[in-house]
C-alpha positions in Angstrom: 0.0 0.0 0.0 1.5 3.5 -0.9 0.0 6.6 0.1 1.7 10.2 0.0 2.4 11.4 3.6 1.0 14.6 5.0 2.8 15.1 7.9 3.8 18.9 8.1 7.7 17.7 7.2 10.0 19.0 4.7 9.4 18.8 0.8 12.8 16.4 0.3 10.9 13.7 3.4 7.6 13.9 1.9 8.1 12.8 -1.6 11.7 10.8 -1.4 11.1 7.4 0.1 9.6 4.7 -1.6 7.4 2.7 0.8 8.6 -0.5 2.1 5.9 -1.8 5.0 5.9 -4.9 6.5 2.3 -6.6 6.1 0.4 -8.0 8.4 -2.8 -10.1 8.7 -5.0 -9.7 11.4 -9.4 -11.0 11.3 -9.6 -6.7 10.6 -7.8 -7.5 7.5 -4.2 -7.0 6.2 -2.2 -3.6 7.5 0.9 -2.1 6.5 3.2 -0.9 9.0 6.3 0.8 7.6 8.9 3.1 9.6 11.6 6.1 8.3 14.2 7.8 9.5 15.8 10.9 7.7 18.6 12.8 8.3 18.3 16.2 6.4 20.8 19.5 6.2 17.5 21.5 6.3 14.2 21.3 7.5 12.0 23.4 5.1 8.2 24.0 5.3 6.4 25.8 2.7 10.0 27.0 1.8 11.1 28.4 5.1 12.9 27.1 7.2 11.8 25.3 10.7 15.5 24.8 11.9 17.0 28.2 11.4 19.8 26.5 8.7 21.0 23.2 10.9 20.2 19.7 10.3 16.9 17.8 11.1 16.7 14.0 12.2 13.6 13.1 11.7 11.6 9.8 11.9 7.8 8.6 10.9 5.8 5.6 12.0 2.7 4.6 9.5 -0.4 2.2 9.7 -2.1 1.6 6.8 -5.1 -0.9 6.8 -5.7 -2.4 3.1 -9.4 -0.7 2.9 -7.3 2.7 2.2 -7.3 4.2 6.3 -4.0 5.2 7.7 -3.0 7.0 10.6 0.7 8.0 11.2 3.5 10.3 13.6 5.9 12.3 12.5 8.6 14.0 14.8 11.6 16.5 13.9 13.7 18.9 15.7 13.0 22.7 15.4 14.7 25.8 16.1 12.8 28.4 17.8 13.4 31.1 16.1 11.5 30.1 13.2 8.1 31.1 14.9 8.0 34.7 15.5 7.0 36.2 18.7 8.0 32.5 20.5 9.0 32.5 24.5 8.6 29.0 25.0 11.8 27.6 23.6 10.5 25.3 20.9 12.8 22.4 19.8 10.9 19.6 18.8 7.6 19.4 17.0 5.5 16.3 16.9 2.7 15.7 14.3 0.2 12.8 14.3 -2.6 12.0 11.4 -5.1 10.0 10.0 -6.9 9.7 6.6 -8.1 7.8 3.8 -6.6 7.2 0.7 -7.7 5.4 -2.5 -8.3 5.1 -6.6 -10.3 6.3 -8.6 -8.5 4.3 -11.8 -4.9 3.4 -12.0 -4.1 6.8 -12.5 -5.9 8.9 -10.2 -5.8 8.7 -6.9 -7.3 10.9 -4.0 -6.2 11.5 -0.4 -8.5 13.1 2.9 -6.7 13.2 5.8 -6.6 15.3 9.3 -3.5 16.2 11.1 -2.5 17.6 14.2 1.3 19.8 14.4 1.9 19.8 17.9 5.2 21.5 19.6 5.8 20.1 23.1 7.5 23.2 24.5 5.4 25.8 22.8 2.2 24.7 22.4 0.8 28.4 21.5 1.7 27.1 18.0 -0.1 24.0 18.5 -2.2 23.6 14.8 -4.9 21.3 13.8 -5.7 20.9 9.9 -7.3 19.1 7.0 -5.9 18.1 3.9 -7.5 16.6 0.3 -5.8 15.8 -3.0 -6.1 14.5 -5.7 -3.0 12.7 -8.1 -3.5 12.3 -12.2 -0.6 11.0 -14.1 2.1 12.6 -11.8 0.0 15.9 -11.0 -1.0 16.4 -7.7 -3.5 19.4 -6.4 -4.0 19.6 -3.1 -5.5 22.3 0.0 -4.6 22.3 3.8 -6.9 24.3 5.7 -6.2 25.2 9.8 -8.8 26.1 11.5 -7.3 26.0 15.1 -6.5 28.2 16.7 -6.5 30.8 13.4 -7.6 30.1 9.7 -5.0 29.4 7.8 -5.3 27.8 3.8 -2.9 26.5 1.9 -3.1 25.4 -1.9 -0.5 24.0 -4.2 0.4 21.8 -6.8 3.3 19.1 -7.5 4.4 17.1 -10.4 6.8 14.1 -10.1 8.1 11.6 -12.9 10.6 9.1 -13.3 13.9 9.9 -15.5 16.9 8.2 -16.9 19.4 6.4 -14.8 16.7 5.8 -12.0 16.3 9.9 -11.2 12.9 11.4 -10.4 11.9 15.0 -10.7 9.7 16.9 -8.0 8.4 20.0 -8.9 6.3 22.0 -6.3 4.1 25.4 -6.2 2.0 26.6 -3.3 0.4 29.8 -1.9 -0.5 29.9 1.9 -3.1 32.6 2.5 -3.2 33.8 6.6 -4.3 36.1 9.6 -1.7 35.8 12.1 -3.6 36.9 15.8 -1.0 35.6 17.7 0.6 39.3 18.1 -3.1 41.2 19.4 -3.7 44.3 17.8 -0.5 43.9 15.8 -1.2 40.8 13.4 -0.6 40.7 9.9 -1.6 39.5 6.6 0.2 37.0 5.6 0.2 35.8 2.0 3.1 34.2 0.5 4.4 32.1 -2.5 6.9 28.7 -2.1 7.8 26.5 -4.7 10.6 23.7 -5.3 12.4 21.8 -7.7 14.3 18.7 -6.7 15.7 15.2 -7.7 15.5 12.2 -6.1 17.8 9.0 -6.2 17.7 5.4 -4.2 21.1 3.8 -3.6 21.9 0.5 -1.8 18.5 0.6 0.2 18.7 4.9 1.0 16.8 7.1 -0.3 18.3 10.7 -1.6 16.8 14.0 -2.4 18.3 17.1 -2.9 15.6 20.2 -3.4 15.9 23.8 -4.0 13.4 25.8 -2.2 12.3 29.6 -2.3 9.5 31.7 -1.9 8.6 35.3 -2.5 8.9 36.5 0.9 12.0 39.1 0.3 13.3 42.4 1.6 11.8 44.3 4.8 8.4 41.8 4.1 10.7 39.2 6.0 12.5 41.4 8.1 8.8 42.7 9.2 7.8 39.2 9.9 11.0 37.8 11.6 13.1 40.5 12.2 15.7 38.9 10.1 16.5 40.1 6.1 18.2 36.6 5.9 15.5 34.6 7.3 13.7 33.8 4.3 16.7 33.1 1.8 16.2 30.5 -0.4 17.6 27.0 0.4 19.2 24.2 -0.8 18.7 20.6 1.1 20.2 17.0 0.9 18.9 14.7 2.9 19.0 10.3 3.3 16.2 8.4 4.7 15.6 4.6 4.9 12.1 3.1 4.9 11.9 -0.2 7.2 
C-alpha cells in the first residue's frame, strides 16, 4: 500500500522514500506498517525554514489498513526562532494524522486526511488541519486548511516523474493565504508564494533528495515578519532516509 504522507515535514521527506511496510494479517484484514528515519541538512516547510539552517533528524511511524485508512506520527527537531513572537523555547515538534486514501483508476488517486502539528514546548503554536488531494498521471492538487487556533489555507500543486538512470523529478508550487492573531492588535496578513524543484535518487536501500526551495517573501516583508532580512533566503537541502 503506498500513500503520499501529509505530515507537516520538509518537501525532500515527503516525496523521497519509496514505501517499504511490512504486512500484516490480522481478522480486521491486512495492515501495512512501515517506519523512516531521515537525516536532512534542512528542515523546510512551505519554503522556510523550521530549523534556522542546521540539520533535522527526523523519523515517521505509518499504519495503513488495506481498505485505504491510515493513521501516522511524524517527529523533527526545530529551532525556535522560526516562529515569530515564541517564548517557550520550541525544539521539537511532533505531528500525528489520520486519513483515507484510494483510486479512482490506476491513474488517479485521492487522499483526505486530518492532522495535528503539535510543539511540546510551545504549544501556542499547537495547529490542527485538514488536507485533500487528488494525483493524475504525476500531478498532484492539493488544500490544507487550519482552522485552530486561526484560519489558515494553503493550496498548491506538485508534479513528479521518473527519469533516466533511476532519477525522479519533483516540482512544487503553493500559496499559503493567513491572519496571524497571535501578536493582538499587531497581526498581519500574511500571503506568500513557495515552490521547489528537486531530484530524487535510491542507492543501496537509502533514499536521496536534494531540493531547491524559495518563496517570494523578500526584503523588509521578512524582516517585518522575523526580524531577520536573511531569514527567508532561499535554500538548498540534501537529505538520506531509509524506509523499514
Amino acid at each position: 500500500m503506498n500513500h503520499n504522507r501529509i505530515a507537516g515535514a520538509a518537501f525532500a521527506t515527503l516525496f523521497c522514500c519509496a514505501a517499504t511496510a511490512e504486512s500484516i494479517d490480522s481478522p480486521l484484514g491486512t495492515f501495512d506498517v512501515s517506519m523512516t528515519a531521515t537525516l536532512a541538512s534542512d528542515y523546510i516547510w512551505r519554503g522556510q525554514s523550521q530549523t534556522g539552517g542546521a540539520a533535522a533528524i527526523q523519523g515517521s511511524l505509518d499504519i495503513a489498513h488495506e481498505s485505504g485508512l491510515y493513521i501516522g506520527a511524524w517527529a523533527s527537531n526545530v529551532d525556535d526562532e522560526a516562529f515569530p513572537g515564541n517564548s517557550g523555547g520550541a525544539d521539537i515538534e511532533v505531528d500525528y494524522y489520520a486519513g483515507y486514501a484510494g483510486s479512482i483508476t490506476e491513474d488517479i488517486s485521492y487522499d483526505l486526511a486530518w492532522a495535528t502539528y503539535t510543539y511540546p514546548q510551545a504549544s501556542i503554536f499547537n495547529t490542527d488541519e485538514v488536507l485533500a488531494s487528488i494525483t493524475a498521471y504525476g500531478v498532484t492538487l492539493g488544500a490544507k486548511y487550519a482552522y485552530d487556533p486561526d484560519s489558515k489555507l494553503y493550496t498548491y500543486i506538485a508534479y513528479e516523474r521518473e527519469l533516466a538512470y533511476g532519477l525522479g523529478l519533483l516540482l512544487s508550487y503553493g500559496v499559503t493565504d493567513t491572519k496571524d492573531q497571535l501578536n493582538g492588535p499587531d497581526d498581519r496578513d500574511e500571503k506568500y508564494r513557495d515552490w521547489s524543484v528537486g531530484l530524487t535518487k535510491t542507492l543501496a536501500g537509502l533514499n536521496f533528495a536534494l531540493i531547491y526551495t524559495d518563496t517570494d517573501i523578500k526584503g523588509s516583508t521578512c524582516e517585518a515578519w522575523y526580524g531577520d532580512k536573511d531569514h527567508c533566503d532561499s535554500n538548498l537541502t540534501l537529505s538520506v532516509s531509509k524506509t523499514f
